[in-house]
Every structure is written in C-alpha cells, then in structure tokens.
Backbone bond lengths (Angstrom), bond angles and torsions (degrees), N, CA, C in turn:
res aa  C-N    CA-C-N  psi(-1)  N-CA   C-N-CA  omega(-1)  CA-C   N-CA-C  phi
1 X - - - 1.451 - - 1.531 110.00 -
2 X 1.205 104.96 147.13 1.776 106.28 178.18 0.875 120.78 -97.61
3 X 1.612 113.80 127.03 1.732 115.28 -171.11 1.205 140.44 -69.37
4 X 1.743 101.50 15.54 1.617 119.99 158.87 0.723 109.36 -161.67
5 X 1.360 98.41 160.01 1.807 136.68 -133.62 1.648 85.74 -112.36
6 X 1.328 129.18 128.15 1.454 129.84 151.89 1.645 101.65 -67.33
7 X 0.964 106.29 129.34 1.496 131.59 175.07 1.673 121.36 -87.41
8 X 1.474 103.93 -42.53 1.439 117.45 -175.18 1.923 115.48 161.82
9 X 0.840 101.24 174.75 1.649 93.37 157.36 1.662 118.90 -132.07
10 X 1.485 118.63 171.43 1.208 113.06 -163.31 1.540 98.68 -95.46
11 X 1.523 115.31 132.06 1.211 137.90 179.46 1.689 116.23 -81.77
12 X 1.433 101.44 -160.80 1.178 114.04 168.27 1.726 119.37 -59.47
13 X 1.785 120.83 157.78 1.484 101.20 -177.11 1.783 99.97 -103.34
14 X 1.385 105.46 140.02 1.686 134.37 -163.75 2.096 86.53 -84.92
15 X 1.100 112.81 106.84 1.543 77.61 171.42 0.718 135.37 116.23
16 X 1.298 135.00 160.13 1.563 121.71 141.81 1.491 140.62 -130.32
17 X 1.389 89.19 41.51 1.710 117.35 177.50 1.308 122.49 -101.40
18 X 1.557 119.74 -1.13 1.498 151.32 173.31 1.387 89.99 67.14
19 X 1.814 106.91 65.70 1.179 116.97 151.19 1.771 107.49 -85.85
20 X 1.460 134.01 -172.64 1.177 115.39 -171.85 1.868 86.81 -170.48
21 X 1.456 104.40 142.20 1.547 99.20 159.91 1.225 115.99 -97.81
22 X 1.768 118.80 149.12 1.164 110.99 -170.10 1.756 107.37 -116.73
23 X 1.341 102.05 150.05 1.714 98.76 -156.98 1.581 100.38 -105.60
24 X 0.881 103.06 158.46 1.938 106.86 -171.87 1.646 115.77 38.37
25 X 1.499 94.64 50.30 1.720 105.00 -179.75 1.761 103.38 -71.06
26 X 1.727 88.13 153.49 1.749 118.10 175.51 1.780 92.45 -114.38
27 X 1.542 110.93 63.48 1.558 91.46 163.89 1.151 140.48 -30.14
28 X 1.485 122.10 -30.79 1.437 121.41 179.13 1.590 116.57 -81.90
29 X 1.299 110.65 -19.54 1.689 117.85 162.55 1.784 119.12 -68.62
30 X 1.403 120.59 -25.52 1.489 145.32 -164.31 1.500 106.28 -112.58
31 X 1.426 119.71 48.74 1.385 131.19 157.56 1.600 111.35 -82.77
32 X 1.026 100.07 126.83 2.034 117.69 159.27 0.981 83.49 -23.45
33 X 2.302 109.03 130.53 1.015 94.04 161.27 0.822 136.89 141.81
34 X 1.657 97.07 -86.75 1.512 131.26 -177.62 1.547 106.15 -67.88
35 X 1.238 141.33 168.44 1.283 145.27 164.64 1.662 125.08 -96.94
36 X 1.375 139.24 123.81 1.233 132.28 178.13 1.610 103.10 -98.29
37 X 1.153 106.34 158.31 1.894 106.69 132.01 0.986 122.87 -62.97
38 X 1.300 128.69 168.33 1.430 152.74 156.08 1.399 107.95 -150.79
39 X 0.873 128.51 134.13 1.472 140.26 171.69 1.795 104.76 29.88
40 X 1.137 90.92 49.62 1.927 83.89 -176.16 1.392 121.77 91.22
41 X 0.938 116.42 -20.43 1.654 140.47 -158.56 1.823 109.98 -100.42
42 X 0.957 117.85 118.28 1.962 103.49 -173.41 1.617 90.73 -104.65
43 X 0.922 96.00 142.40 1.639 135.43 -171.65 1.498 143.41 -143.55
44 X 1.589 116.02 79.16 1.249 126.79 -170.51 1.675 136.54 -43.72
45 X 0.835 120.32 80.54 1.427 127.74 171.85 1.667 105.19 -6.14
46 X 1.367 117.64 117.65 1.472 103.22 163.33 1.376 111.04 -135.44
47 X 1.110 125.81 26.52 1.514 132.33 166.23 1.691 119.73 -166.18
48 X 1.073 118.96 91.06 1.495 127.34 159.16 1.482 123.74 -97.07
49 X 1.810 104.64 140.89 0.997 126.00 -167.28 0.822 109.84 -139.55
50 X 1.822 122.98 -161.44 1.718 135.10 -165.73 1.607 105.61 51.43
51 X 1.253 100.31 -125.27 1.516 112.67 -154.92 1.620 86.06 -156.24
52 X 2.007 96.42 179.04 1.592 125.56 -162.20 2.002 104.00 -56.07
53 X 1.954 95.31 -33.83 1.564 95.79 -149.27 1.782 84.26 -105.23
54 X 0.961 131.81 -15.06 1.633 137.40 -175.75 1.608 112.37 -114.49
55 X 1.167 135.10 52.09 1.227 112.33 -172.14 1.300 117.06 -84.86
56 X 1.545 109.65 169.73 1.928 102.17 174.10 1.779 93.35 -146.39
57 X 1.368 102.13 157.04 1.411 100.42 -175.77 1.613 92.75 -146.13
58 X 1.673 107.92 159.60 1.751 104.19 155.94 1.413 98.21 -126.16
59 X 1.092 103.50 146.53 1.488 110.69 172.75 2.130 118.14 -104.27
60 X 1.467 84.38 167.12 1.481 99.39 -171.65 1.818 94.60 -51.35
61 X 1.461 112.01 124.16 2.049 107.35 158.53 1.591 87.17 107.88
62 X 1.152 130.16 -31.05 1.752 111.71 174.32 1.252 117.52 -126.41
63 X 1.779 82.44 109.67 1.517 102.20 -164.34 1.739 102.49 -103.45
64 X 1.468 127.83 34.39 1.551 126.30 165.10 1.342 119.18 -178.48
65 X 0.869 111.92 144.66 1.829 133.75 172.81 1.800 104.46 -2.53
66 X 1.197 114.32 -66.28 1.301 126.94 153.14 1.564 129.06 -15.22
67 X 1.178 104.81 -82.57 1.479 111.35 -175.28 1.776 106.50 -80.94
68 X 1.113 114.20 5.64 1.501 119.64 174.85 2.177 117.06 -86.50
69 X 1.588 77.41 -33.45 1.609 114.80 -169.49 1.639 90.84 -87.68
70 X 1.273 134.30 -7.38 1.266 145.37 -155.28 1.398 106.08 -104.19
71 X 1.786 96.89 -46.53 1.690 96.13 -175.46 1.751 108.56 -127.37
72 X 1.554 82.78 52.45 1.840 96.30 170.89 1.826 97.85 -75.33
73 X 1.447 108.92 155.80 1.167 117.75 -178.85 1.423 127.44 86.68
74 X 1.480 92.98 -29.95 2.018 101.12 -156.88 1.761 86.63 -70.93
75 X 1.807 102.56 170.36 1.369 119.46 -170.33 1.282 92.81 -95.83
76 X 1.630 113.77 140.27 2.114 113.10 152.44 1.330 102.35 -99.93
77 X 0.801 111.04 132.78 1.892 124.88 155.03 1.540 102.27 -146.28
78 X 1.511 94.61 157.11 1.402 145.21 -133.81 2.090 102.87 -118.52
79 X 0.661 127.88 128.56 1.202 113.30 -179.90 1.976 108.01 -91.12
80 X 1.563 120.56 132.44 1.426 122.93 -153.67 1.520 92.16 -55.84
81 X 1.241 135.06 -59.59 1.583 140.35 -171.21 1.815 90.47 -39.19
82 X 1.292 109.42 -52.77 1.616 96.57 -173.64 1.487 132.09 -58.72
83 X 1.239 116.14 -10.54 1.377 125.37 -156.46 1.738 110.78 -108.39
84 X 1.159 104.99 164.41 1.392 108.48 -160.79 1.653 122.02 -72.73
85 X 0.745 119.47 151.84 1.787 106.90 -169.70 1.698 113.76 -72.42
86 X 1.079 137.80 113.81 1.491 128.73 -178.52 1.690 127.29 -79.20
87 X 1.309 133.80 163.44 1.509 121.66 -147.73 1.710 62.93 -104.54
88 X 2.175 86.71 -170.60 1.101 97.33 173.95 1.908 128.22 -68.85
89 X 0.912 110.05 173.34 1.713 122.40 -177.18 1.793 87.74 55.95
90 X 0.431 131.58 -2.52 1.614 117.66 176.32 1.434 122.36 -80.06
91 X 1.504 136.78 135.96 1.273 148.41 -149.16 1.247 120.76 -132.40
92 X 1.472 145.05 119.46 1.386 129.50 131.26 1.780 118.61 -13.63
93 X 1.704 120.01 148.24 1.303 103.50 170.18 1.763 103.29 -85.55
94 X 1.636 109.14 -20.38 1.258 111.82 -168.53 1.403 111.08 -82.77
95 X 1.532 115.42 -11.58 1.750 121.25 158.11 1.199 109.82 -46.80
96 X 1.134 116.22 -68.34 1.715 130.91 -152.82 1.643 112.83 -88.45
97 X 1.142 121.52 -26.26 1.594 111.73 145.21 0.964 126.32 -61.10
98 X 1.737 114.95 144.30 1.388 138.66 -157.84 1.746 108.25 64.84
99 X 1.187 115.68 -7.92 1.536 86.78 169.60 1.660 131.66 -107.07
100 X 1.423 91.67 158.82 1.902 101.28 -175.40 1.333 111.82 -13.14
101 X 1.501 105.71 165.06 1.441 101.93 154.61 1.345 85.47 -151.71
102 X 1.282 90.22 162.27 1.846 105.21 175.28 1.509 121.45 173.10
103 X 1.104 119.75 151.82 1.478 152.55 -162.54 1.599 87.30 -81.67
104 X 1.272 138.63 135.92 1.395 126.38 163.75 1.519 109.10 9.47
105 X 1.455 104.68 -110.17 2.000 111.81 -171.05 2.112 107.35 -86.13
106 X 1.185 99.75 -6.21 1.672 120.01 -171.15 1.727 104.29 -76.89
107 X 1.210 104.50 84.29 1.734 105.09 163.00 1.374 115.54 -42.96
108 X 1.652 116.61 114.26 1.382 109.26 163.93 1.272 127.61 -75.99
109 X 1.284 98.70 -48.61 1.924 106.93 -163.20 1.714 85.72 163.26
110 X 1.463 94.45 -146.25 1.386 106.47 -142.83 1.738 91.81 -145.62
111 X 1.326 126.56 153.13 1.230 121.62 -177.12 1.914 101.76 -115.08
112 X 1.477 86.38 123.87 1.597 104.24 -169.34 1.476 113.26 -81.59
113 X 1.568 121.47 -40.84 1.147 107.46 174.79 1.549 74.24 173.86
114 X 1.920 102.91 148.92 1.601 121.95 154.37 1.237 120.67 -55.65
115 X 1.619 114.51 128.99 1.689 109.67 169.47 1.165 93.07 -117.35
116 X 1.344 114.79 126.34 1.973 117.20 143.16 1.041 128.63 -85.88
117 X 1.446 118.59 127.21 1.051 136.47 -149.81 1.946 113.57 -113.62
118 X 0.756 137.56 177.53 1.369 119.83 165.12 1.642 120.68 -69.11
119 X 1.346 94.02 -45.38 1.850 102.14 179.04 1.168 106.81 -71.48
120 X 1.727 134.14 -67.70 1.461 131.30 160.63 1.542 107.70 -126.53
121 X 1.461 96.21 -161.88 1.315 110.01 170.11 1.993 98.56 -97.17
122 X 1.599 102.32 166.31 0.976 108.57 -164.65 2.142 95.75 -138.31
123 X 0.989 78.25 169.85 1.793 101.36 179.22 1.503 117.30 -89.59
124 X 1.326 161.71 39.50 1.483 131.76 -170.68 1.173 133.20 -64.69
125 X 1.425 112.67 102.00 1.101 128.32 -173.56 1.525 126.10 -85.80
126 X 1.332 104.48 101.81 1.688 101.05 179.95 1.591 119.25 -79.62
127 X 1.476 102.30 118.92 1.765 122.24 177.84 1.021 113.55 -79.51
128 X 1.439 114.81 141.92 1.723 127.39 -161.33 1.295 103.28 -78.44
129 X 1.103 150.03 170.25 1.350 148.25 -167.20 1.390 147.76 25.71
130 X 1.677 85.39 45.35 1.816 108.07 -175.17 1.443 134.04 68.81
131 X 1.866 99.78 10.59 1.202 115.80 -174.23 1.254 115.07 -64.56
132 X 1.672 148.39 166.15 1.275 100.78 -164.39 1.945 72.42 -114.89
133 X 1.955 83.72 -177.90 1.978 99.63 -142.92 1.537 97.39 -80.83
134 X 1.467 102.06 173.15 1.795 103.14 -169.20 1.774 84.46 -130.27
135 X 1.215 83.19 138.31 1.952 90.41 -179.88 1.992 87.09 -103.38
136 X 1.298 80.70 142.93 1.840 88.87 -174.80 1.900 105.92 -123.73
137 X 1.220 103.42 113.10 1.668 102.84 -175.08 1.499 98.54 -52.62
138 X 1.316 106.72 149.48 1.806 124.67 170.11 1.544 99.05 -103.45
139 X 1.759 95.01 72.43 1.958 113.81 163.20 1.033 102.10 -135.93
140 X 1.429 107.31 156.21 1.554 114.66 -175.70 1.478 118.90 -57.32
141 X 1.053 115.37 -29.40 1.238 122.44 164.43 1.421 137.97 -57.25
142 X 1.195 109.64 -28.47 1.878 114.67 -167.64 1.669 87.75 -113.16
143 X 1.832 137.43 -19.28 1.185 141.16 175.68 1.230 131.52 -121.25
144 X 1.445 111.96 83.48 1.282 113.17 -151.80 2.151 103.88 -70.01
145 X 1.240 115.81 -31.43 1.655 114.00 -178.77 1.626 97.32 -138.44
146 X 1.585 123.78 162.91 0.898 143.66 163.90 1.562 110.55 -125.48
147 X 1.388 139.58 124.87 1.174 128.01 171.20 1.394 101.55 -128.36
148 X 0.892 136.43 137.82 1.740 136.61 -166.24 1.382 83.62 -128.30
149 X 1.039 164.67 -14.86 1.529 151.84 -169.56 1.677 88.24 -96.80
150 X 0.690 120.75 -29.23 1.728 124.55 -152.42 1.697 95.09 -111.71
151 X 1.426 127.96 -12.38 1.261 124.72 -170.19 1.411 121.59 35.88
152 X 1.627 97.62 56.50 1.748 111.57 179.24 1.424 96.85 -139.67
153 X 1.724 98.24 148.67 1.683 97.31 158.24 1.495 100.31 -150.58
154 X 0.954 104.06 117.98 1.685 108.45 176.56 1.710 126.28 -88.91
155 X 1.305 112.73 119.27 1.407 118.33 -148.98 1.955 89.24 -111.56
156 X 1.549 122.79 153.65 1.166 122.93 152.08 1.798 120.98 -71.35
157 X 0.965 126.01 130.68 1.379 112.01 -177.09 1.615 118.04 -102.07
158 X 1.283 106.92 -27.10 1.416 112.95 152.44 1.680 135.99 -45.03
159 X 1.964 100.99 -51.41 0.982 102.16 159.90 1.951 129.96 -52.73
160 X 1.245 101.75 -17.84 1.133 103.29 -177.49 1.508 119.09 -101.81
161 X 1.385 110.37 17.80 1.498 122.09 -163.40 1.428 127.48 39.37
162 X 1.543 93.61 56.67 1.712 122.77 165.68 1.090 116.17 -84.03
163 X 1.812 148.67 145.49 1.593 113.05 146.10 1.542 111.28 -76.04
C-alpha cells in the first residue's frame, strides 16, 4: 500500500487570499487544520470552504492570488497514518487502482482510476487489447468481492450487460 493518500490537486485561485479550488478532492483528507503535502513540503490547511463536491482551501505560506496561481496543478496527499479510518466495503481510490478485474476465472482488464459520479462512484476499467473501457458501478450488484491485499476485484459481467 502507498503511504499517501492523493488528497486532490490544486485548482483554480478562489480570491485573493491564495484561497484555491481543489479538483478531484478527498474531503475527508482536507479537514481544517489538518496538514497536506505539496511538493514535499507539509502545509497546514487554514481555511476551508464551498461544500463536499466543490471544495476550496488556503494553506499555511500562501497568502495571495499569486502564489495560489503558483501552485495550480501540484498533487496534495495526505500521509495513510493521517487519514481517517474507513467502515466496512469502503476503499482508498489509490487502493483499487491497478488492480485485476475479473469475472470468476474471466480476466477483465485492469482498474484505471475511481470516477465519482453523481449517482455513485464507478470503476474504469482498462481492457486488454484496445477494447474500449467499461466503467463498473461500486454496488453490490455489478461487484461481487473487493480484495486489495490480493489486488483482485471480481465484478459480475452479466449484471452489467456483458456476455
């Protein structure tokens, strides 16, 4: 497992207090507060805003429009010890990328990265031979096991109107 958690990346700047929106946010990693990386560098959150699906934060050292506009792009992650404990069936997105997928003994592909979606989150699964990818809902139904120690997740493909 990798010992950090992508958090989000730094967005557009909110402002001009080198607040910043953050794009493909882990709200529950981006508590007041809490400390991220940035480029190597740990850096305390001292103002969050918006909401669950929009968040914006400024961090400790960028104090204007400027230096916000400075560290557009860069990655946040979270160190795993830092982060919140998850219930059952619940996942890292950085768990479940790169691993298998498959039908019982039926190789699917490979899981490319989590999308959240409005209805759920979803699976993208990249298919071996340029097939193009099948996003697989994360319901009990379309995923019958998840094993992240084992880097397997076995999906129904029928349920998903596969043959």
């Amino acid at each position: 497992m990798p010992e950090f958690l992508r958090a989000g990346r730094v967005g557009s700047p909110h402002g001009l207090d080198g607040s910043f929106h953050v794009l493909e946010a882990v709200p529950s990693l981006l508590e007041l507060g809490a400390s991220v990386l940035l480029g190597g560098e740990s850096r305390r959150i001292v103002r969050r805003a918006g909401h669950e699906r929009r968040v914006i934060l400024r961090l400790e050292g960028c104090e204007d429009r400027a230096g916000a506009a400075a560290l557009r792009g860069a990655e946040l992650t979270v160190p795993r010890s830092a982060a919140p404990e998850l219930g059952p069936d619940e996942w890292w997105a950085t768990d479940l990328e790169g691993c298998g997928v498959f039908d019982g003994a039926l190789e699917v592909g490979t899981v490319r990265r989590l999308v959240a979606l409005p209805s759920c989150e979803v699976l993208e699964v990249e298919r071996p031979g340029g097939a193009s990818d099948l996003l697989v809902p994360l319901v009990s139904d379309a995923v019958r096991t998840v094993d992240v120690s084992a880097r397997r997740i076995d999906i129904d493909l029928e349920f998903l109107g596969e043959s």
